[in-house]
N, C-alpha and C positions, 0 to 999 in steps of 0.2 A: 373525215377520219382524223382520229389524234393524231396531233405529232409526235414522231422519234416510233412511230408502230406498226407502220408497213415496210418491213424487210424485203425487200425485195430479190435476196439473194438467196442461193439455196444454202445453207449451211454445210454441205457434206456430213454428215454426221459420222454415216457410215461406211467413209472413204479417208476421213481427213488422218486415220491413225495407222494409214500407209504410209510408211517415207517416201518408196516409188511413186507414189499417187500423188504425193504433197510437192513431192521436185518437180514434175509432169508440171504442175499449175504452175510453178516460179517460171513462167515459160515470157517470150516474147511479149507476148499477148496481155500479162497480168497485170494490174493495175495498184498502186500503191497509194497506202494513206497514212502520211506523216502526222505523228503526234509527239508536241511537246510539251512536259509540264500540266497534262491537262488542257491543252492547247490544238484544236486540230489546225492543220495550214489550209488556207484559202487562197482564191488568184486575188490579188491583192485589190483592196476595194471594191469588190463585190461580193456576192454572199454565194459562191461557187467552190464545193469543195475542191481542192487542188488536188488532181490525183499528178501520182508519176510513174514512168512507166519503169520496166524490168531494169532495161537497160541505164538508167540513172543510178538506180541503188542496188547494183549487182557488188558494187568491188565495199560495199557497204558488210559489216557482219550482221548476216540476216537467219542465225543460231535463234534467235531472238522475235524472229517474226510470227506473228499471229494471222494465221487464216480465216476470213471474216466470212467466206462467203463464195460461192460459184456463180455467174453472169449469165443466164441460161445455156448452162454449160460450154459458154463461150474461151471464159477466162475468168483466173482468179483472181481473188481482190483481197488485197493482205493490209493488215498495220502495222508499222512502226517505231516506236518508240524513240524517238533522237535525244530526249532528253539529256544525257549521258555524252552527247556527240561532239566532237569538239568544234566550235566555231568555222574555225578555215577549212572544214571540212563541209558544215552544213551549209555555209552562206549561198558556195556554187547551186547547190540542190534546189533553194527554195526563192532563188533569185525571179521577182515579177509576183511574189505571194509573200502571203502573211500568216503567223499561227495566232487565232481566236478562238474564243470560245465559244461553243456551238451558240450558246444560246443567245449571244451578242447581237447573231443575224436571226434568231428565234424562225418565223414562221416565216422572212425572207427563203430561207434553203427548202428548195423541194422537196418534197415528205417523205420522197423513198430514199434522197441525199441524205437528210438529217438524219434518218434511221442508220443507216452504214456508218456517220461518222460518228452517229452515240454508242454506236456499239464498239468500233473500235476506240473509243476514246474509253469507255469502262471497263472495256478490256486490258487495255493497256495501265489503265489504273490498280484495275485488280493486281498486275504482276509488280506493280511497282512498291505493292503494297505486303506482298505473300512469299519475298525471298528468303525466308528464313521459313524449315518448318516448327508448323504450333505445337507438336511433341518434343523434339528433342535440341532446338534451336538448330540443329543444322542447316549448309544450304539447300533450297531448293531448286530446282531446274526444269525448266518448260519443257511439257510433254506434248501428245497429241495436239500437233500445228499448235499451241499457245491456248486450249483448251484446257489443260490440266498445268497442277507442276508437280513433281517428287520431289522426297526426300532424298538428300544423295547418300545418308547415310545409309551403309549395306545392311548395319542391324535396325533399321527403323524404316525407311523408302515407302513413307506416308505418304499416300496421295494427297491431294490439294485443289478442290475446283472452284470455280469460277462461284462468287456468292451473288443472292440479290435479297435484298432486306425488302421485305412487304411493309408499307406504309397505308392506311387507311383515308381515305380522305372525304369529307361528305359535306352535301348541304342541309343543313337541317331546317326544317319548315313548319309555322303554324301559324292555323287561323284564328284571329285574334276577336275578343269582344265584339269590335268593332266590324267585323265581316272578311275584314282585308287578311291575305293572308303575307304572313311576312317569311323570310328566308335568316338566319343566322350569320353571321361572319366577325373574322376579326383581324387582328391584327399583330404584328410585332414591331416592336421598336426600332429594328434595323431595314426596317424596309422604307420605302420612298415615303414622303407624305401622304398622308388621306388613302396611301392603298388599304384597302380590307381583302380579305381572300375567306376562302371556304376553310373549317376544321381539319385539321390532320395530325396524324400521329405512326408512330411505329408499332406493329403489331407485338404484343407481348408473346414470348413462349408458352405454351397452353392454353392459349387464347384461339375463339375463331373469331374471326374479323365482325362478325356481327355484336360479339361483345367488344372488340377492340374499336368501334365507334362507339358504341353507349359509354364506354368506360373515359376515350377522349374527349368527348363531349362533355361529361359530367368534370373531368380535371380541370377541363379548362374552361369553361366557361358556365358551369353548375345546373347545368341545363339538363333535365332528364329525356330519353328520348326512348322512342318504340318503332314499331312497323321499319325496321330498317331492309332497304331493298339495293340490293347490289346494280348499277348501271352498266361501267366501263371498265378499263383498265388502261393504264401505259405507261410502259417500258419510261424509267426518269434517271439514266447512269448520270448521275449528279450526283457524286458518284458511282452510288450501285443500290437504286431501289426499284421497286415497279408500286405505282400509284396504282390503290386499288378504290374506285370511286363507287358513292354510296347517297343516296338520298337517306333522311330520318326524320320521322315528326316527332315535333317536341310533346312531350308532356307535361312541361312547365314550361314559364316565362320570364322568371325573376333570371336575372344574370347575374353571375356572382363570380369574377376573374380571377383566377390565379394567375395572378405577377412577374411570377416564374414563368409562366408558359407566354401567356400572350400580355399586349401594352392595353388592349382594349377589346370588347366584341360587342356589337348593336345589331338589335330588329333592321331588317330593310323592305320594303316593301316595291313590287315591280316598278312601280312609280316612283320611284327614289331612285333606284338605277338604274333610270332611263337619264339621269341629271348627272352618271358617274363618268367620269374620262379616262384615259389609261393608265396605265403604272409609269413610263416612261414620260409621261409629262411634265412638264414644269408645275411649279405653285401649290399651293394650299388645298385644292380643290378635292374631294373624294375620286378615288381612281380605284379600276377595275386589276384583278392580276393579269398576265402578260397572257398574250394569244393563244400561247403554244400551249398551253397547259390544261390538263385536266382541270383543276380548279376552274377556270374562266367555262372552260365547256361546260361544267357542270350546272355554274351561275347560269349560262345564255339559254341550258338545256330546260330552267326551272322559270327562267325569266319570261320566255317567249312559248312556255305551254301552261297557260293558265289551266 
């Protein structure tokens, strides 16, 4: 299973826009998930999300709190936001942990952990990002448990939800003169050495994703493509997209880079990325993208079915 995709909580959907209902879960029982800066907390040196309980962050202003999720109907399980927090306030709270970024411990945090704390971290991104409404610059303020926000102005009280930016991603594939058939990949210049990773882009408005790869492929790396067939998907709050993953055969071969987009993109063939190492390595060498990612799945899914 991807990671950051198995939710493992119920969302209340159709509960969480009861105050009564919503204070019920702030109960003993509920479990909290600090975020700062984009940062979630961990027990410190290990790859364990740090939850904490009611009782920690009760005298806390929890106006602010986001509800992630119901525990089979155990207890709730809310986010945080501390960014804003003042030091001699937060130090007591998160004493024996750390705030990192999820993806530091990538495919270390268990699959249903990772999933709760990427959500509450792009949740929490999203509000840090939506205080102000996009009509009339007034403030806004968090509505249904931290699922919405309004406008507070009385003549405007624009709603405001929660976004997720679709991104396309694919590997593209062909069989070449020679019999062998090769995969696409490329590269950008911020990334580690020798890493290559699979195409991706942002979908355009008016766009359906099956044009939204033929169209990235062709930008970026001049590559024509057809038969394109939808795989996977997963949830990527880095900040706020969902990877939507895509095989495509090419119809050309010549590569022709856009500069702008990527540093580099080459043929590879399964045999050649049997010789690849990780992203996180040291040296020169060609490396793979990171575990947790669509992109690698998608590589290993093309790699190992001939």
């Amino acid at each position: 299973m991807l990671h950051y995709s198995n939710m493992p909580l119920d969302r209340g959907s159709n509960f969480r826009k009861d105050p009564s209902w919503l204070k019920a879960q702030m109960s003993a029982q509920s479990k909290w998930v600090l975020v700062k800066n984009n940062q979630t907390l961990f027990i410190k040196d290990t790859p364990k999300v740090s939850y904490l309980t009611y009782q920690q962050v009760a005298h806390l202003d929890l106006t602010s709190a986001i509800f992630v999720g119901l525990n089979n109907a155990k207890y709730g399980v809310f986010a945080l936001d501390v960014s804003d927090l003042d030091e001699s306030v937060l130090s007591p709270l998160i004493e024996g942990a750390q705030f990192f970024d999820i993806r530091q411990y990538g495919p270390q945090v268990t699959i249903k952990y990772a999933s709760i704390a990427a959500l509450a971290r792009g949740l929490c991104y999203w509000h840090a990002t939506h205080r102000f409404c996009g009509r009339c610059g007034s403030k806004n303020r968090s509505v249904e448990a931290g699922h919405s926000r309004i406008c507070e102005n009385e003549n405007c009280k624009h709603p405001t939800f929660p976004r997720t930016d679709p991104a396309v991603i694919m590997v593209v594939t062909k069989v070449f003169a020679d019999g062998v058939e090769r995969c696409l990949l490329g590269r950008q210049a911020a990334w580690p050495t020798g890493m290559y990773s699979s195409l991706a882009g942002f979908v355009d408005p008016g766009e359906t994703l099956e044009q939204a790869v033929a169209r990235e492929v062709k930008e970026e790396a001049g590559i024509e493509v057809g038969n394109v067939r939808y795989v996977a998907s997963q949830p990527w709050p880095f900040p706020s997209s969902i990877m939507l993953g895509f095989f495509a055969q090419a119809t050309s071969e010549q590569i022709n880079v856009d500069k702008e987009e990527l540093d580099d993109a080459k043929w590879f063939s399964r045999e050649d990325l049997e010789q690849f190492g990780n992203w996180h390595e040291e040296g020169e060498h060609l490396k793979l993208p990171r575990t947790d990612s669509i992109s690698r799945y998608l590589i290993e899914h093309w790699r190992t079915n001939p």
